[in-house]
N, C-alpha and C positions, 0 to 999 in steps of 0.2 A: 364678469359674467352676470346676465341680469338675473336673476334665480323670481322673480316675480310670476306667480302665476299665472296662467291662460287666462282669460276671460272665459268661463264654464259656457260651453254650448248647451241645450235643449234637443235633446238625440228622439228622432220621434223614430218609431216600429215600421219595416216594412215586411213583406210578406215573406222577404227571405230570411230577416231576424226571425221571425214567429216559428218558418222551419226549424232554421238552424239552434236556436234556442229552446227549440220545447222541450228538450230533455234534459236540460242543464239544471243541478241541483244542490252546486256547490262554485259560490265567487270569494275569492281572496281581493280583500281591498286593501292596496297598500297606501295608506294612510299620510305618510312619509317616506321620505328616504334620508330621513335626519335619525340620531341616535345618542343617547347618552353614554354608551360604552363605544368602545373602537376595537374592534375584537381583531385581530389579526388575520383570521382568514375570512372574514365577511365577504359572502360572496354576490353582495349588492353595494361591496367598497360605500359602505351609509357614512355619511356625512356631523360633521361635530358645528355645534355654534349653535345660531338661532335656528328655528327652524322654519322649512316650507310646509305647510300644512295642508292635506287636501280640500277644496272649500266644502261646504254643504250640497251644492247644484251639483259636482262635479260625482260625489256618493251616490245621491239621487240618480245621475243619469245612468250610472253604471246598472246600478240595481234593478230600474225600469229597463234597460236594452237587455240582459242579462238574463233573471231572474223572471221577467213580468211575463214573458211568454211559454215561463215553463208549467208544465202539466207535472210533475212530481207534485207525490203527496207531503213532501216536508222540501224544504229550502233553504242553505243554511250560509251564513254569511259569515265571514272571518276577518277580524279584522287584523293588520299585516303591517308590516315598517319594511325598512328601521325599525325605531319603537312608538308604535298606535297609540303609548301613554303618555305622548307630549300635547299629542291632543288633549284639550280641556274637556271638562269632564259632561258641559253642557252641546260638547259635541254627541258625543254617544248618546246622551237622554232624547236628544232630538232625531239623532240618525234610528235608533232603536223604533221609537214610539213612528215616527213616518213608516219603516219599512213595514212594521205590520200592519200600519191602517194601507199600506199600496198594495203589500202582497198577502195578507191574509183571509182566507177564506173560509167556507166550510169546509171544502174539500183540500184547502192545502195552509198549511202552517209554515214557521219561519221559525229556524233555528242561529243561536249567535255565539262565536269563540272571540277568543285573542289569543296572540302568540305574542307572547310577550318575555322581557330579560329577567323579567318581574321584580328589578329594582323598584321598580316606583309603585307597586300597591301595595302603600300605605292603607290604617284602616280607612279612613276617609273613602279611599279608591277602591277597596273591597265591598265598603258600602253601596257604591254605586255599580260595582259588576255584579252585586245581587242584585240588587232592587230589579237592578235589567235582567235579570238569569243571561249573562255571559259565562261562559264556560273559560275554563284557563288553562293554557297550553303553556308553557316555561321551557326556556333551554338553558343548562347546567351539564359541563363537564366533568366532574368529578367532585373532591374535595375543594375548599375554598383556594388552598397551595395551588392543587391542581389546573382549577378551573380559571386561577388568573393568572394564566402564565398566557395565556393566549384569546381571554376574553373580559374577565375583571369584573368586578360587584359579587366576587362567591361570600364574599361574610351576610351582605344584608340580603340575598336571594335565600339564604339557609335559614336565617333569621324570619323573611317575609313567610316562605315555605311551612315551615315550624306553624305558627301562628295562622295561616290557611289552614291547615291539615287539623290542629285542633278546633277547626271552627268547619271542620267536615267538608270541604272541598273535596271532591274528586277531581283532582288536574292530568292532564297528560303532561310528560315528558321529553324532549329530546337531547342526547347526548350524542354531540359527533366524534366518530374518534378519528382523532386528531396527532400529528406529532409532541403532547403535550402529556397526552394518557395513553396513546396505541402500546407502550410498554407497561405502563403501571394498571393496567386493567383489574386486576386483584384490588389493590388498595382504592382505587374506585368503586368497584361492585361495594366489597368492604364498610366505605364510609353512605354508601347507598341504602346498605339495609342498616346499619347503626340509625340512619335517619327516617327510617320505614319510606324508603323514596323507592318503592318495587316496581313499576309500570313502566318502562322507560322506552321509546324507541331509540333505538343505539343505529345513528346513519354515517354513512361515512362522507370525511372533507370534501367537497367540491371545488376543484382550482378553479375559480371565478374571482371575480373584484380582485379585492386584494391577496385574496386564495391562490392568485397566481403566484403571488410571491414565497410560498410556503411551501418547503420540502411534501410534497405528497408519497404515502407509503407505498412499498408494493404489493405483491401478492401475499408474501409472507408474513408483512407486519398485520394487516389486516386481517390475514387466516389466521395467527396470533390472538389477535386481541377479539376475534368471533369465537373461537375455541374456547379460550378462558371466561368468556360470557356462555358460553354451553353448558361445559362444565360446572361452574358455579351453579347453573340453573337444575341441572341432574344433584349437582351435591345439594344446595340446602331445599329442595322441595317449596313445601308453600310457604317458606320465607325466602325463596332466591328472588331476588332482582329479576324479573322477567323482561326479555328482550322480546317487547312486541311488534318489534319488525320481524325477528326470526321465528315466533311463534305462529305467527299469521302464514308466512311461507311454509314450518311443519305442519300445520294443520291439512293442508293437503294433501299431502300421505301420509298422514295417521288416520286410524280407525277408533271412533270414539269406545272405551270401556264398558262389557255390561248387557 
C-alpha cells in the first residue's frame, strides 16, 4: 500500500465557499492518522510505525478554504491525530505564526488547542505549546491500572499532568467510559480527585475503527456509570469530579441561584 502523500493542491475561494464558510468558527485538523499508543477502541483504527504527516500546503489549504471566509469574531483551530505530537515541533511554530498573519484581523482573532494522549509533552514540548498559547485537551480513562487495560501510557500521562497543573495549565479532559471503567466508575472518579483532575467530559465508546471490535455497553451499564458520576458530583460538592458534558446539558433546566 503506497501510504505517500498527495501532492498538496492550492484550493482557490469560490463564491459558494465564501457562503457556505462565513459562519464557520471552528476546524479540527487532523494532522495524522499515525499514533504512538494503540488503544483498543480507537475509533480512527490510527496506525503504528512511521508516520504519515500532514505536509505544510496541505494545513494552509485547509485553513484558507475553511476558516478565511469566515466573519466570526474569534476562529479557532484544533489540532487532531492520531497524535498531532509526532509532528516536529517546527511544524506548529510555522503553522501557528502563518495562520495569524492569513487570519488575523482587527475584527477577528485566531484561537489554537490540541488533543492530544499527552505522552509526549515533555518540558521541551510544553515549552513550545506556550510560547504558541495552545491550549491542551488530554484523554485518560481512569487510574494508570485502569486506563491501560484499553489504551496505555497512564503512568507518564499522570506524571506529564502532575507537572502541567503545577505549572498552572488549565486543560480539558476526556474520559470515555468504556468496558474497562463502565463498572469501576467509583475508583475512577476516586483516583480523579486524589489528582485534582475535576473537569472531565465523561463520553461514551464509539463502535468505529477498531471500536467495532469491542463489547459496547447497554442502557444499564452506561445509566450505571452516569449515575455514579451524578452522584459523586451531588456528594463531594466543589471537590467532585465534574462531568462537563452533563453539566452543560443540566444547566438547561436549572435556574441560576440568588
Amino acid at each position: 500500500m503506497d501510504l505517500t502523500p498527495p501532492k498538496p493542491m492550492h484550493l482557490q475561494h469560490t463564491p459558494e465557499a465564501e457562503n457556505f464558510f462565513g459562519e464557520a468558527n471552528f476546524l479540527v485538523v487532523k494532522l495524522t492518522d499515525y499514533c504512538n499508543l494503540r488503544c483498543t477502541y480507537c475509533h480512527q483504527d490510527a496506525l503504528n510505525g512511521k508516520p504519515v504527516l500532514m505536509p505544510m500546503e496541505t494545513f494552509k489549504n485547509a485553513v484558507r478554504l475553511i476558516l478565511g471566509p469566515s466573519k466570526a469574531p474569534v476562529v479557532n483551530i484544533q489540532f487532531h491525530g492520531g497524535e498531532p505530537l509526532l509532528q516536529p515541533d517546527e511544524f506548529f511554530y510555522e503553522a501557528v505564526a502563518w495562520a495569524k498573519e492569513e487570519l488575523e484581523t482587527e475584527d477577528r482573532k485566531v484561537a489554537f488547542y490540541i488533543q492530544t494522549n499527552l505522552t509526549k509533552v515533555n518540558e521541551k514540548r510544553e515549552k513550545m505549546l506556550k510560547d504558541l498559547n495552545i491550549g491542551i485537551s488530554f484523554s485518560v480513562d481512569g487510574s494508570p491500572e485502569i486506563n491501560d487495560e484499553m489504551r496505555g501510557g497512564g503512568k507518564i500521562i499522570f506524571k506529564n499532568f502532575a507537572r502541567l497543573k503545577k505549572n498552572a495549565w488549565d486543560m480539558g479532559t476526556i474520559c470515555l467510559i468504556q468496558p474497562s471503567n463502565w463498572d469501576r466508575m467509583d475508583e475512577v472518579l476516586d483516583y480523579f480527585r486524589e489528582a485534582e483532575l475535576t473537569n472531565v467530559r465523561f463520553n461514551m465508546m464509539v463502535p468505529d475503527g477498531r471500536g467495532t471490535e469491542v463489547d459496547t455497553a447497554g442502557a444499564e451499564k452506561l445509566f450505571g456509570a452516569r449515575k455514579t458520576i451524578l452522584n459523586q458530583m451531588l456528594k463531594h460538592g466543589e471537590e467532585a469530579v465534574v462531568d462537563a458534558t452533563l453539566y452543560n446539558q443540566m444547566k438547561r433546566f436549572l435556574k441560576p441561584v440568588g
